[in-house]
C-alpha positions in Angstrom: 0.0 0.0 0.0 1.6 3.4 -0.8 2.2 5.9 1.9 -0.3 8.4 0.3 -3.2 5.8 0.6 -2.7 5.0 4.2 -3.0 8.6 5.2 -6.3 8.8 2.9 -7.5 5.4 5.0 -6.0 6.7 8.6 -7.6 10.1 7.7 -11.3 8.8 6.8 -11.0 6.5 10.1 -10.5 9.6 11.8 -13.2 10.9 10.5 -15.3 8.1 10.7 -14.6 8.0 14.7 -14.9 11.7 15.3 -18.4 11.5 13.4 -19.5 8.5 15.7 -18.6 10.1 18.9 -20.2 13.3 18.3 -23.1 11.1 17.9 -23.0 9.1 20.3 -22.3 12.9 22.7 -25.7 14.5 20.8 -27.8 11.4 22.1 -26.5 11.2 25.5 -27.0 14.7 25.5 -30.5 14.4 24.6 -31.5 11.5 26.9 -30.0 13.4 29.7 -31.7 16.4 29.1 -35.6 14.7 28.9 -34.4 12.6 32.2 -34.0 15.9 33.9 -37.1 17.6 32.3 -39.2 15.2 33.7 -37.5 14.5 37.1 -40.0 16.8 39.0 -43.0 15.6 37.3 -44.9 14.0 39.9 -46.5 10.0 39.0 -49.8 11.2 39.2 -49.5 13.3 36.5 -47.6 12.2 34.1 -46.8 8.4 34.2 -43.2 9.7 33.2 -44.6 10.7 29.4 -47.4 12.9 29.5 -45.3 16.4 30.5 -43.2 18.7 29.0 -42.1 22.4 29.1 -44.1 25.2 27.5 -42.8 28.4 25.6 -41.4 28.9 22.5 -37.6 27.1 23.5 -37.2 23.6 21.1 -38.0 21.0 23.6 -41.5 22.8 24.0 -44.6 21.6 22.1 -47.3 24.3 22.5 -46.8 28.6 23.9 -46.5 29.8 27.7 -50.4 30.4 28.7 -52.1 33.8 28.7 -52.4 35.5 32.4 -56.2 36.3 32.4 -57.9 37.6 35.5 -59.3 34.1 36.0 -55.8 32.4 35.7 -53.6 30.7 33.2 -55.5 30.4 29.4 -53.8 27.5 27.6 -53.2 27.7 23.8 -56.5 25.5 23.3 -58.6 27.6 25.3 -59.0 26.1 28.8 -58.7 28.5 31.6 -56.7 26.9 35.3 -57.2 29.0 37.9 -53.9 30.6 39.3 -54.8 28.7 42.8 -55.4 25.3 41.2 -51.7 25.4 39.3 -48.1 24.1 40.5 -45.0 26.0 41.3 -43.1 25.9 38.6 -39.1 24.5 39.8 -37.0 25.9 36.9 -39.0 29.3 36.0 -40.8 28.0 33.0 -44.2 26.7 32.2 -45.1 22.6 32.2 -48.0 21.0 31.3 -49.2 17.6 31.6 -51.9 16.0 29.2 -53.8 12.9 28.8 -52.2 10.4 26.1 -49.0 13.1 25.7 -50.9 15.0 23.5 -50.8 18.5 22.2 -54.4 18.3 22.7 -55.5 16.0 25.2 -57.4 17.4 28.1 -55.2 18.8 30.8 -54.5 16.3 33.9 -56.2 16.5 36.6 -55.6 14.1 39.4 -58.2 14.1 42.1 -57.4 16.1 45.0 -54.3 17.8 43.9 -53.6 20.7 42.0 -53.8 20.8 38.1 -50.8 19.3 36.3 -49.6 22.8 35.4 -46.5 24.4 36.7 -46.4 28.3 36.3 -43.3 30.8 37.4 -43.7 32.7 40.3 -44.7 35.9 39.6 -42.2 38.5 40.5 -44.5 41.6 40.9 
């Protein structure tokens, strides 16, 4: 083999490796991250797949509520009353829905508050 073929071959295996491990970082990444999301979700509302963050970041599937005088308005129109909602751990809005989807009914478990985190207000 000539000399200038073993550096192509050493240089695509290079390659080759440095493509796999920044793969193989982007999905660890990426597992991590939705383990974390959901670590404050509690059982009750989520079964560990029917939550996720709201707003307009990527990991978010529908807006940050409205504020209305009679609490949070989702993007589908339901209103939860500010005293019915969860404090929100990280600052940002979470939902939890029936089946994990966008527009499944809000969760509700009985006897608890809505499965809804919302920021603190700082006024």
């Amino acid at each position: 083999m000539s000399p200038a073929r073993a550096a192509s071959l050493s240089a695509g295996l290079i390659v080759a490796i440095g493509l796999t491990l920044a793969a193989f970082v982007g999905l660890a990444k990426l597992f991590v991250g939705q383990a974390r999301a959901h670590s404050f979700y509690p059982w009750e509302c989520c079964s560990s797949q029917d939550c996720w963050p709201m707003g307009l970041d990527a990991d978010a599937r529908e807006p940050d509520p409205v504020e209305t005088r009679a609490g949070w308005r989702l993007a589908d129109g339901i209103v939860i009353p500010f005293a019915l909602t969860r404090k929100s751990p990280d600052g940002r809005f979470h939902v939890c829905r029936r089946g994990g989807a966008a527009d499944g009914a809000v969760i509700q478990p009985s006897e608890r508050p809505i499965c809804l985190w919302a920021p603190v207000p700082t006024y």
